[in-house]
Backbone as ProteinMPNN parsed JSONL, in Angstrom:
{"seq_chain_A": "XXXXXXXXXXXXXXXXXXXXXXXXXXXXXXXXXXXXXXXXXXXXXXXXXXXXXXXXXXXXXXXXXXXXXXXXXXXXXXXXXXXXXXXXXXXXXXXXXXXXXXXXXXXXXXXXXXXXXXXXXXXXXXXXXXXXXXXXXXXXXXXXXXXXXXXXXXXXXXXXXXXXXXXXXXXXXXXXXXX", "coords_chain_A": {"N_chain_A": [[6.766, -17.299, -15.748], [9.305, -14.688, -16.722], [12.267, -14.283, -16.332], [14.657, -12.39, -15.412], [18.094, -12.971, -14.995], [17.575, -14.483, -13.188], [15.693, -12.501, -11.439], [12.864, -10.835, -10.432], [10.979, -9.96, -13.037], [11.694, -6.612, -14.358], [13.627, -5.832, -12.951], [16.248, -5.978, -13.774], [17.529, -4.024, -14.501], [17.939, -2.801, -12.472], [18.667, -3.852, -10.174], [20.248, -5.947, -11.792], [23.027, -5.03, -12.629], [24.53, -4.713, -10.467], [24.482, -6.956, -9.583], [25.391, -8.333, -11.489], [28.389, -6.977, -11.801], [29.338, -8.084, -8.91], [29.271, -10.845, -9.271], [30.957, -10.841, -11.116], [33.834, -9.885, -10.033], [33.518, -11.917, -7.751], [34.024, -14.444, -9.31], [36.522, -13.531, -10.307], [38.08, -13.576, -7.907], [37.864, -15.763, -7.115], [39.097, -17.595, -9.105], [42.323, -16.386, -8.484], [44.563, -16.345, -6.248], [45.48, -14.703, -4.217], [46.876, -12.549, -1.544], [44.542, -11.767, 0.825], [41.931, -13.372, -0.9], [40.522, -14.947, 0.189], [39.231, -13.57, 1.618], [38.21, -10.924, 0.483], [36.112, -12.913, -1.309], [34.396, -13.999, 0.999], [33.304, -11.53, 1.56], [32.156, -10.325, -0.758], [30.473, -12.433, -1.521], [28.569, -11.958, 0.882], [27.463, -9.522, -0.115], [26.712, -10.168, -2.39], [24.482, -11.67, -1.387], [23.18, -9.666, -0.041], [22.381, -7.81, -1.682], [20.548, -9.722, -3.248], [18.518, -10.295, -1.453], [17.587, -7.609, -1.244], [16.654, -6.632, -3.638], [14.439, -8.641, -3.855], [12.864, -7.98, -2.37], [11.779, -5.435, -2.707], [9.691, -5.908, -5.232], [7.414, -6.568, -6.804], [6.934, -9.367, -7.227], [7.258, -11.083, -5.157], [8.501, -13.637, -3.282], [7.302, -16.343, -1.392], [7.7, -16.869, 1.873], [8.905, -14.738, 2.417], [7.92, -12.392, 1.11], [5.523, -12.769, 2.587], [6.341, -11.799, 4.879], [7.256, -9.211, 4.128], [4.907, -7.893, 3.752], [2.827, -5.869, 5.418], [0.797, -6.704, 7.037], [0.117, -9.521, 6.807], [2.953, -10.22, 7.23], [3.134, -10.802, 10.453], [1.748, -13.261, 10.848], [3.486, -15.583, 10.188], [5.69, -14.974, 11.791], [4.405, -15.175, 14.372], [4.198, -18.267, 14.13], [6.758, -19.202, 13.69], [7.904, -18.084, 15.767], [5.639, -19.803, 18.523], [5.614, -22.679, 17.48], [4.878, -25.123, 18.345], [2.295, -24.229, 18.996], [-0.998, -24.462, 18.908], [-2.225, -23.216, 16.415], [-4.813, -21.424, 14.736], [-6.689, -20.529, 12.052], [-8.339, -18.318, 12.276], [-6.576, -16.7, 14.803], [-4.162, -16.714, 13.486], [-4.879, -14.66, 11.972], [-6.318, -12.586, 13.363], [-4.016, -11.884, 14.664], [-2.619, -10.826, 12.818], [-4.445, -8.956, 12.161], [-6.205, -8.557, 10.613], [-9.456, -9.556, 8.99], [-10.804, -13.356, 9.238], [-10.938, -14.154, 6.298], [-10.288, -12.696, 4.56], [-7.699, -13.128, 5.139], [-6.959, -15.254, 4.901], [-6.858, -15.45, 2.351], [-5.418, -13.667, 1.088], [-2.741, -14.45, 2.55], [-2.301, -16.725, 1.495], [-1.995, -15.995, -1.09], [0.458, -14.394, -0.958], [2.072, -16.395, 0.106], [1.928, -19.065, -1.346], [0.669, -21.172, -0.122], [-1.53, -22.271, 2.089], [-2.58, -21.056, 5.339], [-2.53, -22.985, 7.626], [-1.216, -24.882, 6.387], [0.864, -24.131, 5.825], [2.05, -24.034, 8.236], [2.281, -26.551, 9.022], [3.925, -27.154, 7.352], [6.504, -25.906, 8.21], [6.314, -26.878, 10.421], [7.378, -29.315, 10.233], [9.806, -29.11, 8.703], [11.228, -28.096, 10.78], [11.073, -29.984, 12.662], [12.728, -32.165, 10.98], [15.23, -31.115, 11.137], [15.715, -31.563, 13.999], [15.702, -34.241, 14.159], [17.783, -35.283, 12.25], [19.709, -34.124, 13.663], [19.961, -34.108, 16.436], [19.505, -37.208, 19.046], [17.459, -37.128, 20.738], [14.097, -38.597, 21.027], [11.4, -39.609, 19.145], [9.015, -39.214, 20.085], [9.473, -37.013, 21.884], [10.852, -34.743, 20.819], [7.898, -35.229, 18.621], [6.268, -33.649, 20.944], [7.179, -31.02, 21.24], [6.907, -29.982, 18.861], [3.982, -29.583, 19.219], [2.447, -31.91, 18.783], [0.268, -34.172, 20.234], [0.564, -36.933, 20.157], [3.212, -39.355, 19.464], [2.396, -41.167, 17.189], [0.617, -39.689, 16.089], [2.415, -37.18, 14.974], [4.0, -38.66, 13.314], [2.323, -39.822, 11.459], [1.638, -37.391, 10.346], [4.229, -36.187, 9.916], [4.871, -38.496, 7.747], [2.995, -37.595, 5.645], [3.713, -35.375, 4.611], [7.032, -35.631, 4.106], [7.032, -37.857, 2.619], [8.011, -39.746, 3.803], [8.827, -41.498, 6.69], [9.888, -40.464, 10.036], [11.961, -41.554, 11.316], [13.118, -42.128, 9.004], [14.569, -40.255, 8.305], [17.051, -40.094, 10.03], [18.041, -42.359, 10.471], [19.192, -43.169, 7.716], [19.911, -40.539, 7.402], [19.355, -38.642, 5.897], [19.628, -35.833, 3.002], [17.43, -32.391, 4.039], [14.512, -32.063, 3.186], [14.0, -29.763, 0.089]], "CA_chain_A": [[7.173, -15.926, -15.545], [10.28, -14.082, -17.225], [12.869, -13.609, -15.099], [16.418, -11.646, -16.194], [19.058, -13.09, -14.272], [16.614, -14.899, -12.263], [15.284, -11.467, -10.636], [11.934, -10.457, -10.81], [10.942, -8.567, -14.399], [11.829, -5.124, -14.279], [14.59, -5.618, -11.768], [17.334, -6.143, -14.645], [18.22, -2.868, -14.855], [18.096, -1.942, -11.332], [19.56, -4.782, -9.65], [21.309, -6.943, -12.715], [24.392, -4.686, -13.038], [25.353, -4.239, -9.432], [24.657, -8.11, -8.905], [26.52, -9.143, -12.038], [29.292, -6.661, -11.076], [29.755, -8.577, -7.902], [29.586, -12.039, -9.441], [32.222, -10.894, -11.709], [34.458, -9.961, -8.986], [33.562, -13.19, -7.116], [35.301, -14.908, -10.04], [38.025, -13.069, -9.822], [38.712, -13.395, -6.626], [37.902, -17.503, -6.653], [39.989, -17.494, -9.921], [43.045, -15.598, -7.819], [44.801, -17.161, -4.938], [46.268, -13.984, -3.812], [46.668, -12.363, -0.299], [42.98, -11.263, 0.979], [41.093, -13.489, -1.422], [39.602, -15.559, 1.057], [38.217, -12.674, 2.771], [37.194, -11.121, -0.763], [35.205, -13.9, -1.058], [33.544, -13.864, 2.21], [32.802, -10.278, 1.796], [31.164, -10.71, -1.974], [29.386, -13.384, -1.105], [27.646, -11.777, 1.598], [27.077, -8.639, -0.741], [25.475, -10.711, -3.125], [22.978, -11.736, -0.689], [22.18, -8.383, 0.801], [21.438, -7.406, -3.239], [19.681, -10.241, -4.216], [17.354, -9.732, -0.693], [16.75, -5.943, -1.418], [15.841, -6.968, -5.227], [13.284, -9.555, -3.954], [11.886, -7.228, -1.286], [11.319, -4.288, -3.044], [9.476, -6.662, -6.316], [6.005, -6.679, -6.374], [5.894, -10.514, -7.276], [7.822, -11.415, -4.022], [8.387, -15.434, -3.227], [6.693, -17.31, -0.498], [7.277, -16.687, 3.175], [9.916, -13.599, 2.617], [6.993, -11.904, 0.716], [4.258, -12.031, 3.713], [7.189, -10.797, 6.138], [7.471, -7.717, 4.177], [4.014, -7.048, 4.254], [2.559, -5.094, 7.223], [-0.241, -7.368, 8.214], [0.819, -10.621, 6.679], [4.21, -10.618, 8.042], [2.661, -11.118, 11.805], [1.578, -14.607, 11.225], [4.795, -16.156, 9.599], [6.6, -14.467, 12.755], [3.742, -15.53, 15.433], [4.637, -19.309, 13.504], [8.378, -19.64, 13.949], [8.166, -18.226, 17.232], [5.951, -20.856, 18.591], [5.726, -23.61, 16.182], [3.875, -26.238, 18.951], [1.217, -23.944, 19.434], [-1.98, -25.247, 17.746], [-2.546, -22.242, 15.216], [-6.283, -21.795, 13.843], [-6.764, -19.422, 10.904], [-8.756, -17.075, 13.197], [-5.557, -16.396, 15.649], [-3.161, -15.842, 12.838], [-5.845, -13.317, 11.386], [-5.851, -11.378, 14.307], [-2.289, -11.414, 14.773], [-2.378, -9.925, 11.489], [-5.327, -7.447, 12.009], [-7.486, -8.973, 9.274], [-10.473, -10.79, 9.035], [-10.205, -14.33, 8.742], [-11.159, -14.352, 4.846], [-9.538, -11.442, 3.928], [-6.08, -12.98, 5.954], [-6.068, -16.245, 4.579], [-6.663, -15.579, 1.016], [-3.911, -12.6, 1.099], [-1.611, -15.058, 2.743], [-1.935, -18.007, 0.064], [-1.29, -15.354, -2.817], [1.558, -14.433, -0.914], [3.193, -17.515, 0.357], [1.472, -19.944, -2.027], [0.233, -22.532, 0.431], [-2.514, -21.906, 3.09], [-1.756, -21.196, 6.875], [-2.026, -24.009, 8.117], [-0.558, -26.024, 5.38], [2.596, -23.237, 6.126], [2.57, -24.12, 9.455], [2.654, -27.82, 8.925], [5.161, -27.483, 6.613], [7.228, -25.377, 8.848], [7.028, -27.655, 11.544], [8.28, -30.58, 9.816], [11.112, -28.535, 8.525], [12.286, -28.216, 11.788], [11.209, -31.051, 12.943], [13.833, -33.051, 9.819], [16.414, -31.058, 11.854], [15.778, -32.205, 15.072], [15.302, -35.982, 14.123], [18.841, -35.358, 12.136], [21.221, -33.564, 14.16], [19.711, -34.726, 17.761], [19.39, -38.336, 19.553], [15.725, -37.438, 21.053], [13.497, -39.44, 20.52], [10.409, -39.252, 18.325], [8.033, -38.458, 20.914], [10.169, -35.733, 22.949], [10.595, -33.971, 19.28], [6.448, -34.65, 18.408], [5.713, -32.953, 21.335], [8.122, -29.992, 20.854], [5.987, -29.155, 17.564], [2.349, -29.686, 19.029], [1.292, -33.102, 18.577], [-0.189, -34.792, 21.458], [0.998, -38.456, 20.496], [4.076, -39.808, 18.423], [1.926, -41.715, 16.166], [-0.082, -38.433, 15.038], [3.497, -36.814, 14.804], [4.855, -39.613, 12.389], [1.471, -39.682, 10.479], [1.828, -35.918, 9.599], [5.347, -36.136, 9.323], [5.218, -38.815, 6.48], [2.106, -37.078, 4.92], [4.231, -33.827, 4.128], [7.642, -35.464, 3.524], [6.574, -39.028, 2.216], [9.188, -40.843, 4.8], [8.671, -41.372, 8.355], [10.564, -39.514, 10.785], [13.0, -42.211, 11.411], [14.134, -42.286, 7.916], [15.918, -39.106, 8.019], [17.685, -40.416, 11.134], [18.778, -43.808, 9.594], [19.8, -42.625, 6.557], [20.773, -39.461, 7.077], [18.481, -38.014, 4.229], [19.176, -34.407, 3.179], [16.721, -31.873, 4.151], [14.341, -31.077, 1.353], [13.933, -28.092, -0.505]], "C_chain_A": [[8.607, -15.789, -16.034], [11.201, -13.768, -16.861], [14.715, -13.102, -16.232], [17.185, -12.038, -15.213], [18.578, -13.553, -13.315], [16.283, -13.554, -11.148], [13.988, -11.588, -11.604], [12.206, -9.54, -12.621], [11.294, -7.136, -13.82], [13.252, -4.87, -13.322], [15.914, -5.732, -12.172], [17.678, -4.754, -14.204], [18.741, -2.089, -13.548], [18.808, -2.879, -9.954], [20.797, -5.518, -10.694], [22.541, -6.409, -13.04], [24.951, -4.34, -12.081], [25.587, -6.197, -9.288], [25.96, -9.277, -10.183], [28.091, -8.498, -12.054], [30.003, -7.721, -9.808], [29.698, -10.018, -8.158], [30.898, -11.941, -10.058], [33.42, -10.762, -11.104], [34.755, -11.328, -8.152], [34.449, -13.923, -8.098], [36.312, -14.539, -9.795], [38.734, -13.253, -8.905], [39.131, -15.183, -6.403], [38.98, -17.944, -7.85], [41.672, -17.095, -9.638], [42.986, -16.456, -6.737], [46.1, -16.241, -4.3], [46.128, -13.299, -2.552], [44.795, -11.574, -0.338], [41.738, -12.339, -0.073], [40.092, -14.228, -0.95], [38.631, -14.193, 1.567], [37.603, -11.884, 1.46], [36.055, -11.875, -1.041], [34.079, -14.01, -0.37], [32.395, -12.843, 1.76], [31.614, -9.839, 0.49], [30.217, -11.096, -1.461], [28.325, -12.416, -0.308], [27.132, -10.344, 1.374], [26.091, -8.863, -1.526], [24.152, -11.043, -2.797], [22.168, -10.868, -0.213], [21.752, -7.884, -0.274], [20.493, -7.798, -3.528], [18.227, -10.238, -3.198], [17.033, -8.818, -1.005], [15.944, -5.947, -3.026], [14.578, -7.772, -4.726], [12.358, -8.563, -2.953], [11.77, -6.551, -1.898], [10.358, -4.852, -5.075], [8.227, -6.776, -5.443], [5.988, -8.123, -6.934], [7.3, -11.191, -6.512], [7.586, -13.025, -3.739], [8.551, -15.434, -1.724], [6.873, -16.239, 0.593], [8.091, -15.178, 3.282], [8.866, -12.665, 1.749], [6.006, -11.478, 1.151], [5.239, -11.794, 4.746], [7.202, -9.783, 5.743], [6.005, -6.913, 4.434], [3.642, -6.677, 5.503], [1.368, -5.792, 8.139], [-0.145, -8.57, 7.826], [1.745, -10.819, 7.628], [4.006, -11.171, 9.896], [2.572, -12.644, 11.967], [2.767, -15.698, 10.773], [5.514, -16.019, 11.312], [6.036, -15.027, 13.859], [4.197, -17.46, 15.433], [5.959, -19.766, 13.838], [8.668, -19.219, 15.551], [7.485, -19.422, 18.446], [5.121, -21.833, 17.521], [4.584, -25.013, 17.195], [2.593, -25.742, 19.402], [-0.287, -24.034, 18.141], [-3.242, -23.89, 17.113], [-4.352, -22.516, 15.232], [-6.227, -20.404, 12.732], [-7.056, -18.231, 11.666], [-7.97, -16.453, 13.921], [-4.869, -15.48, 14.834], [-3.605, -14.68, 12.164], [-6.159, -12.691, 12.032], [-4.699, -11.025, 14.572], [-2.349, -10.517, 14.069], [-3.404, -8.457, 11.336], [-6.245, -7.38, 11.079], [-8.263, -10.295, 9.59], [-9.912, -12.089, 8.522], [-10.542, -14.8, 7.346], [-9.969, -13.866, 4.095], [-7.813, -12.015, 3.858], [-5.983, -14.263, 4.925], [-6.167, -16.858, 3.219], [-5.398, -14.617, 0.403], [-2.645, -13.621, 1.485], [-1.178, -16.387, 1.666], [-1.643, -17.404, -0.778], [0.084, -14.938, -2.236], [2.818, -15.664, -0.615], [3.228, -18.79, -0.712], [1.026, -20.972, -1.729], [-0.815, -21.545, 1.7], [-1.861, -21.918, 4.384], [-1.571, -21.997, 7.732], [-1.31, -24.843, 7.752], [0.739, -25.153, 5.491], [2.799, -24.017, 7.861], [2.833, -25.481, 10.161], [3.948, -28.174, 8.297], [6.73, -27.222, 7.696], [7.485, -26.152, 10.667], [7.481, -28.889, 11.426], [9.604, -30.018, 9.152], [12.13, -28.938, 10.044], [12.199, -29.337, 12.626], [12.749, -32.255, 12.579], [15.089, -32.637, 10.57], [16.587, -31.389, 13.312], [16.114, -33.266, 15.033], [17.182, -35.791, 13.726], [20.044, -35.144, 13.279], [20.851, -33.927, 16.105], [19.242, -36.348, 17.948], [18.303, -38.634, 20.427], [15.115, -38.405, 20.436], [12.215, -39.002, 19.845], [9.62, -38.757, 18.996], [8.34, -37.341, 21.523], [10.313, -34.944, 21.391], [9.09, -33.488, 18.365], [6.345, -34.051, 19.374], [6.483, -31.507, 21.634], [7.404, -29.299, 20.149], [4.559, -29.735, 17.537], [1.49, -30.693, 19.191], [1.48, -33.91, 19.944], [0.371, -36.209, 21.652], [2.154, -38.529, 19.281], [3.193, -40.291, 17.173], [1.242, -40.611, 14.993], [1.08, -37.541, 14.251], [3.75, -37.591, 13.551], [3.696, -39.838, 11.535], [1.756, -38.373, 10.026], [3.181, -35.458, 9.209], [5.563, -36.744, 7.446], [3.967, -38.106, 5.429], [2.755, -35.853, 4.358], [5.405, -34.232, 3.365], [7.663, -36.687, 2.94], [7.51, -40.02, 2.692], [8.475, -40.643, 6.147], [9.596, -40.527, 8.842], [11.873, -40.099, 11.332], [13.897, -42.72, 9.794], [15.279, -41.609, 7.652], [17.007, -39.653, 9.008], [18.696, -41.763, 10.562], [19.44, -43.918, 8.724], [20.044, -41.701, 6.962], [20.369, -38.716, 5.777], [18.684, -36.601, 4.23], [17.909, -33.808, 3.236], [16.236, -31.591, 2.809], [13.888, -30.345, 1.278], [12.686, -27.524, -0.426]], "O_chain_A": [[9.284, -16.791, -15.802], [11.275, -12.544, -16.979], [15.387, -13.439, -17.207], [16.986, -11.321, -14.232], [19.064, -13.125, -12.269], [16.684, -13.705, -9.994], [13.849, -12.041, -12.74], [13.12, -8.879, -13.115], [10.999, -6.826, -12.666], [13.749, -3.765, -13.106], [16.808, -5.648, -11.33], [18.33, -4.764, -13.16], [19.562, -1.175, -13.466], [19.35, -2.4, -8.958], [21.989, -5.597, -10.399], [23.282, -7.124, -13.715], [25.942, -3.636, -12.275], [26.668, -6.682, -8.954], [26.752, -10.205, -10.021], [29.018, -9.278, -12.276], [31.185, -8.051, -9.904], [30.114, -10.651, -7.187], [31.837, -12.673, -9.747], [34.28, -11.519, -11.555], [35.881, -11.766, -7.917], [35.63, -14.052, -7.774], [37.096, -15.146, -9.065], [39.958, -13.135, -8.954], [40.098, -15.72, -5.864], [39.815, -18.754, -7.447], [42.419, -17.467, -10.543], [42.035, -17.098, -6.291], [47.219, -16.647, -3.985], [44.943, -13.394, -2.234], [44.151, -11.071, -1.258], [40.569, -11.981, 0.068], [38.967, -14.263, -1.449], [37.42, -14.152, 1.788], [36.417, -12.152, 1.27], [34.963, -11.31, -0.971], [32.957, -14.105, -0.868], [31.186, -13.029, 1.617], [30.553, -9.239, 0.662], [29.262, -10.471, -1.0], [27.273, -12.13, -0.878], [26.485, -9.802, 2.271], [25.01, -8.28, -1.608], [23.1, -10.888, -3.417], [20.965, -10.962, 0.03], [20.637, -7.375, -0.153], [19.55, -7.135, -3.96], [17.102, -10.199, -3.697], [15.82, -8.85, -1.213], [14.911, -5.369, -3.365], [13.553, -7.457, -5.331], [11.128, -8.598, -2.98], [10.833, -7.215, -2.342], [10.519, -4.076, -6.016], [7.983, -6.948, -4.249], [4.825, -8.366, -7.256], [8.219, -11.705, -7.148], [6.502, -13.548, -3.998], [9.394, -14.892, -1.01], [6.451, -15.086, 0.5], [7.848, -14.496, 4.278], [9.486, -11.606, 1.854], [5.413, -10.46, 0.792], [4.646, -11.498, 5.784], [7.171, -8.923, 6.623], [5.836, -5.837, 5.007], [4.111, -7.143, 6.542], [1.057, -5.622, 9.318], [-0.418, -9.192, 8.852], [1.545, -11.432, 8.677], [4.843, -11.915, 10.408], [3.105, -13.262, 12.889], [2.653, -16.804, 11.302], [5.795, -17.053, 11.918], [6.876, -15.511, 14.617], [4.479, -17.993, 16.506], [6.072, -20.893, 14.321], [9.405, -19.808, 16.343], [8.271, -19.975, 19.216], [4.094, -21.528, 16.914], [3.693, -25.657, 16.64], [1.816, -26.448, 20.044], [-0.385, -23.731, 16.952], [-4.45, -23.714, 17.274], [-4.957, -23.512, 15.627], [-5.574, -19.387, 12.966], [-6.281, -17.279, 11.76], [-8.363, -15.289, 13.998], [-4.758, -14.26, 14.952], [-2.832, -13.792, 11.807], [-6.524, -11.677, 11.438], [-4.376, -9.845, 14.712], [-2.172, -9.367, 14.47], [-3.241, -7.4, 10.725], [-6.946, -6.419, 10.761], [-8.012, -11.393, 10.086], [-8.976, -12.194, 7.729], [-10.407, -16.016, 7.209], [-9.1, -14.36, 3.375], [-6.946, -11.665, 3.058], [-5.013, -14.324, 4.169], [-5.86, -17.987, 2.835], [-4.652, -14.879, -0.54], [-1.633, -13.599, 0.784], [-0.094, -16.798, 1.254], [-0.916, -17.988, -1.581], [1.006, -15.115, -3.033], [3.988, -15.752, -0.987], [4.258, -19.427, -0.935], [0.837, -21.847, -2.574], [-0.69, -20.356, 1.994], [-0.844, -22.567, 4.628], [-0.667, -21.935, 8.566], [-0.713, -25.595, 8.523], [1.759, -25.744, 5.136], [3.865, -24.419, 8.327], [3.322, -25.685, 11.272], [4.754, -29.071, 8.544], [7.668, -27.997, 7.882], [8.306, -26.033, 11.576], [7.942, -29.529, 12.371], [10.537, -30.821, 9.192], [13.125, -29.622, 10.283], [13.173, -29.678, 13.297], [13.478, -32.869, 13.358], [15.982, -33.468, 10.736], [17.737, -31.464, 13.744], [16.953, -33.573, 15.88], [17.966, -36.067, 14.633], [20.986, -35.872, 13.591], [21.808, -33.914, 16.878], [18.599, -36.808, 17.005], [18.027, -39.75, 20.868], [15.528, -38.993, 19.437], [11.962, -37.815, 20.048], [9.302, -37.627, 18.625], [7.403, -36.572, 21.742], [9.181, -34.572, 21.079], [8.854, -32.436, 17.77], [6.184, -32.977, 18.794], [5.996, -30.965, 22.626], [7.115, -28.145, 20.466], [3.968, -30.195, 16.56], [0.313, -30.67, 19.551], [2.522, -34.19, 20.536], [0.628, -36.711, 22.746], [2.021, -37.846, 18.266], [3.38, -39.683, 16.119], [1.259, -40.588, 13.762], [0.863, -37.177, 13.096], [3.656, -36.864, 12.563], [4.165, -40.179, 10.448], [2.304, -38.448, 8.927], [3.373, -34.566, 8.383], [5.997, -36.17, 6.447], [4.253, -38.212, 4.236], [2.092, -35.315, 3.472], [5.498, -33.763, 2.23], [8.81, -36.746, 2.496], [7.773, -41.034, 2.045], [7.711, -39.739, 6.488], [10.164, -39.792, 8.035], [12.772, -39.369, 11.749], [14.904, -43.404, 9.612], [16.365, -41.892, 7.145], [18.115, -39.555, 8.481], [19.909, -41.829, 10.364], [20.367, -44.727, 8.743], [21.251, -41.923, 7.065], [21.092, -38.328, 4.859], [18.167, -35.941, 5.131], [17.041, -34.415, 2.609], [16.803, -31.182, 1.796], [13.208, -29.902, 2.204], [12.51, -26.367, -0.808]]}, "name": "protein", "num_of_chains": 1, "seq": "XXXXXXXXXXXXXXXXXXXXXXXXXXXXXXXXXXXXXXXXXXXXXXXXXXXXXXXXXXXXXXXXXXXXXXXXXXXXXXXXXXXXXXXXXXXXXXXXXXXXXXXXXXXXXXXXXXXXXXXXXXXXXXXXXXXXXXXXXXXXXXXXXXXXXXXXXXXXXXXXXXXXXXXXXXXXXXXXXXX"}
């Protein structure tokens, strides 16, 4: 796919000259070491992001999980997901959440997110899992059963099946989170 300024097609013209406006500025400002430019900075920055969100939301070929939040019956199961994350999902649930059959829901949700709902909701609990294991001194089991799984061992099998380490690697090393 074609992208102008890495924005969706069509979105050059209607985003690409407010957002390269405000990069150009950002230079300026990081270029400049004059009173306010720290806070310049700040204040860019967090312009750029409220642009480059309203460009991706209002783009009919919208990426992954910020794509079934905008929709109106998608967005339910992403949200039912992060709120709780140890509760043991089935397609059928999140397709009522959503108000759609379970065909209808969880072929709409793979064109929007690009992975299936459960395979989102695996993913999404080893995400936060990687930050638990990192930035806390729990232990593996008090963390698997946080996000669902009944035994450590099933935990640390589905852990390394998603991020191809165990769950004590990130911990040991200190592995950045991945992308």
């Amino acid at each position: 796919m074609s992208r102008a300024y890495g924005f969706p097609p069509g979105t050059k013209s209607r985003a690409g000259g407010s957002v390269l406006a405000i990069l150009q500025l950002l230079a300026d400002e990081t270029a400049s070491d004059t009173p306010g430019s720290a806070t310049m900075r700040d204040q860019l920055t967090l312009n750029l992001f409220v642009q480059i969100l309203r460009t991706l939301l209002a783009s009919d070929d919208q990426l992954g999980w910020l794509g079934a939040l905008n929709d109106e019956n998608i967005g339910a199961a992403p949200v039912s997901i992060h709120q709780k994350p140890e509760y043991r999902w089935t397609v059928a649930e999140l397709a009522s959440a959503a108000g759609m059959s379970r065909s209808t829901f969880a072929l709409r949700f793979k064109t929007l997110v690009g992975v299936p709902p459960l395979d989102y909701l695996a993913r999404w609990r080893m995400q936060s899992a990687i930050r638990a294991v990192r930035s806390t001194d729990r232990t593996i089991a008090s963390i698997a059963g946080e996000f669902g799984y009944a035994s450590e061992a099933a935990f640390s099998n589905a852990f390394k099946r998603i991020t191809a380490h165990p769950p004590t690697h990130y911990r040991a090393r200190g592995e950045p989170h991945p992308s």
